[in-house]
C-alpha positions as CSV (number, residue, x, y, z in Angstrom):
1,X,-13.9,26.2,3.7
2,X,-16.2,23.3,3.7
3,X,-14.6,20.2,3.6
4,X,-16.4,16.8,2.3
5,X,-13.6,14.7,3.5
6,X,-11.3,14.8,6.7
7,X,-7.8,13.1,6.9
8,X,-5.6,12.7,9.7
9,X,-1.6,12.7,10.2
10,X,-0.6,10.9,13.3
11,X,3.0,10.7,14.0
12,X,4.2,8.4,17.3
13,X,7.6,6.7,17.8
14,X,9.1,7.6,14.5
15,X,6.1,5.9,12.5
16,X,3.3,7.2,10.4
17,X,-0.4,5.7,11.3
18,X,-2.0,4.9,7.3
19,X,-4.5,2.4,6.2
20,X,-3.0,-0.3,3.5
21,X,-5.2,-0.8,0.9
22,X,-4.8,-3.9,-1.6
23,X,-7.8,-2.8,-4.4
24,X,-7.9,-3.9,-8.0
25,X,-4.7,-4.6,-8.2
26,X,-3.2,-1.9,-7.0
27,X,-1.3,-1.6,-3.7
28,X,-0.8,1.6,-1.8
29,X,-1.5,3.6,1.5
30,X,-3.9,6.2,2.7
31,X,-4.2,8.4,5.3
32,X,-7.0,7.9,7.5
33,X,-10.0,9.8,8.0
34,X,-13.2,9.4,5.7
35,X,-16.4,11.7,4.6
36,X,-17.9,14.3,6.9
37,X,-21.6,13.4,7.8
38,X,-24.6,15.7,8.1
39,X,-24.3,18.2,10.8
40,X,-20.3,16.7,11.5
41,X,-17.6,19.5,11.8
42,X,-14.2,17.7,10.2
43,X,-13.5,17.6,13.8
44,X,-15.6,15.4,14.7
45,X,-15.5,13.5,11.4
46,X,-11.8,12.8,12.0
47,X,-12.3,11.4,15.8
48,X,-14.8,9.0,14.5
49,X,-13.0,7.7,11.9
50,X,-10.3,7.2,14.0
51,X,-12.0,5.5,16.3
52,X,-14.6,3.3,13.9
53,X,-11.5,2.5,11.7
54,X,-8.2,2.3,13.7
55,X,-9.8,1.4,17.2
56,X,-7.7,4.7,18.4
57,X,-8.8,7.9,20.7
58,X,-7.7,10.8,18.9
59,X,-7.2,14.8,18.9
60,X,-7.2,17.4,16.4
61,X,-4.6,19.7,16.5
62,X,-4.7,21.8,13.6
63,X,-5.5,21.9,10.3
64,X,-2.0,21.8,8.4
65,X,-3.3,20.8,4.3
66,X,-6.4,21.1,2.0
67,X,-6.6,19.0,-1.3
68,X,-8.8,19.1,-4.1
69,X,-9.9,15.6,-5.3
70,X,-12.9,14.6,-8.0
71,X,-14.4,18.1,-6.8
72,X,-13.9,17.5,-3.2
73,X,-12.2,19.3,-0.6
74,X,-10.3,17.3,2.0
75,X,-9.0,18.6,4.7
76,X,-6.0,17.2,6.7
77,X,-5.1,17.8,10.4
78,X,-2.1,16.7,12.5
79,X,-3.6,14.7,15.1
80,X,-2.6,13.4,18.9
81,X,-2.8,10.2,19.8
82,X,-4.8,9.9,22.8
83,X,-5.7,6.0,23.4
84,X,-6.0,2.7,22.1
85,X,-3.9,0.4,19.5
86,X,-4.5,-0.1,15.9
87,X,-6.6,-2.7,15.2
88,X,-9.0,-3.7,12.7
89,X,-12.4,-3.4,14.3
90,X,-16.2,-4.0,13.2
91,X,-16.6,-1.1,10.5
92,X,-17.8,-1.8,7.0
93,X,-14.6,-2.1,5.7
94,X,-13.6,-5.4,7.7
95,X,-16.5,-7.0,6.9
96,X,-16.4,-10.5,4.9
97,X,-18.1,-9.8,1.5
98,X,-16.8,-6.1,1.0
99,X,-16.3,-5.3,-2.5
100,X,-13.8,-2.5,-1.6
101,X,-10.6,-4.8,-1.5
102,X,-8.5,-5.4,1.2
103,X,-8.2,-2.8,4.2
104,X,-5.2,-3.3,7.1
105,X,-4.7,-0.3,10.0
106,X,-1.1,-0.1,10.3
107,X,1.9,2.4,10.5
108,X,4.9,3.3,8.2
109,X,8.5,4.2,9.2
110,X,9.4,8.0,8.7
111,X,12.5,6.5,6.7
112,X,10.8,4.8,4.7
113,X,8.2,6.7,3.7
114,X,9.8,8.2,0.6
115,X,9.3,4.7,-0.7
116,X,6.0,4.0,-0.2
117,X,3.0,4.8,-2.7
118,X,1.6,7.4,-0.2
119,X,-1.9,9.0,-1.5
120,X,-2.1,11.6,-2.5
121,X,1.1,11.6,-3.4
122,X,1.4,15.6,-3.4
123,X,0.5,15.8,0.5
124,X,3.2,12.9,1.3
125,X,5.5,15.2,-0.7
126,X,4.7,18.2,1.4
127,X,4.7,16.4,4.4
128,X,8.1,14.9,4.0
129,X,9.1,18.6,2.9
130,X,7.5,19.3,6.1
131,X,9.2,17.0,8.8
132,X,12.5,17.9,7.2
133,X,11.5,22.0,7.9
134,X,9.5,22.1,11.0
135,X,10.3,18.0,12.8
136,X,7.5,15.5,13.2
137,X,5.6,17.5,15.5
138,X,4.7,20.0,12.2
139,X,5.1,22.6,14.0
140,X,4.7,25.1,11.5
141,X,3.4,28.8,12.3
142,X,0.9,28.8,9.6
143,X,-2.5,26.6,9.1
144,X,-4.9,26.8,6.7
């Protein structure tokens, strides 16, 4: 499969690692991760990302989901937390100026994740079917 866009699921001390987003109005969480560059496996996308964006060392696991978006395929892995704490750091997004909105790295509670406007909202679904199924390690014995 080739992915254009890479997300992560980090799960540590009960919480979920997402990037807030505050844009037009609207106020909702991603996962992180971003778009795979020339000659990037997802991989590697999703370590950099990590890294430029959260300020964290990470490690892919596995690749648990793929979802179709505006005629892209992302690809979402369960990831390891290796180093580091979330922080906003010096990538694009945290610059003064950006048109993009508002960006903040941060982490939501397992229990209150149900609440939260999660996107997409049809992997937070899955993934909360998920937890409930296989526990926050996803260990399931299938990957895409």
């Amino acid at each position: 499969m080739n992915f254009s866009n890479c997300r992560g699921i980090i799960i540590k001390n009960n919480k979920l690692v997402v990037m807030e987003r505050k844009k037009n109005g609207r106020h909702y969480y991603t996962f992180p991760g971003g778009h795979v560059e020339r000659n990037e496996t997802c991989e590697e996308c999703i370590v950099r990302e990590l890294m430029e964006e959260f300020g964290i060392g990470v490690k892919p696991v596995r690749l648990i989901y793929g979802y179709e978006y505006k005629n892209s395929l992302q690809a979402f892995y369960v990831l390891e937390w290796l180093s580091g704490e979330i922080h906003p750091t010096n990538a694009e997004e945290y610059q003064p100026g950006q048109n993009n909105g508002e960006y903040n790295p941060t982490v939501i509670d397992l229990n209150e994740l149900n609440d939260k406007n999660l996107l997409p909202e049809e992997i937070k679904r899955q993934l909360l079917a998920d937890i409930k199924t296989y526990g926050k390690t996803l260990n399931r014995n299938f990957c895409l």
